[in-house]
Structures are given as structure tokens and as C-alpha cells.
C-alpha positions, -999 to +999 in steps of 0.1 A: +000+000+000+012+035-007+004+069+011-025+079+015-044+044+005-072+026+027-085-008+023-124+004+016-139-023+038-118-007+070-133+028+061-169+012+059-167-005+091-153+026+114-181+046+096-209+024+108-193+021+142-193+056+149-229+062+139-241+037+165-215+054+193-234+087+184-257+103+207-284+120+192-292+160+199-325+169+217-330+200+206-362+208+227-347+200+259-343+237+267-373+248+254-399+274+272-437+286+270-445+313+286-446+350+287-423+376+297-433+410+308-416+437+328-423+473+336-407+505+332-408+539+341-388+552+303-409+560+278-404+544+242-390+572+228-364+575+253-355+542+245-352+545+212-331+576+218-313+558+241-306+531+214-297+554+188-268+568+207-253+531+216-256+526+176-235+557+172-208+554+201-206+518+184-199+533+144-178+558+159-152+535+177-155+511+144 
């Protein structure tokens, strides 16, 4: 055998063994219903405006 070659039936058989090694990915473990809510004394628009001057601090030191 030279570099680089495989005997095909080795590569076949470590595939399948590692498919039945793998564990499988719940990914709805973390999962949540519900609502959030929270209250706050700002008003929209001084969020926004509040919002507008992180976006601007953040082109400016870009």
C-alpha cells in the first residue's frame, strides 16, 4: 500500500461504528412557553433615543 491508501472495507466499518457510538441532539430540551413581561418607568422614545446613541458610540469606535 502507498500513502495515502485505505482498504475500503476498514473505512466502511469505522463509519458504521461511529454512527451507532453517536448520541443523538435533543433540541427541545431547553425549550420554554410562557410570557415575559416587565415594567418600566422610560418611555419608548427614550429608548429608542437611548438606542440610537449606543448605535452611534458603536460606528464611531468602528
Amino acid at each position: 500500500m502507498g500513502f495515502g491508501s485505505y482498504d475500503e472495507s476498514e473505512q466502511q466499518q469505522q463509519t458504521n461504528d461511529d454512527d451507532d457510538n453517536a448520541e443523538a441532539v435533543n433540541i427541545h430540551e431547553n425549550d420554554h412557553n410562557g410570557e415575559m413581561s416587565f415594567e418600566s418607568d422610560v418611555s419608548t422614545d427614550e429608548l429608542v433615543s437611548q438606542l440610537g446613541s449606543m448605535k452611534d458610540e458603536a460606528d464611531d469606535e468602528a
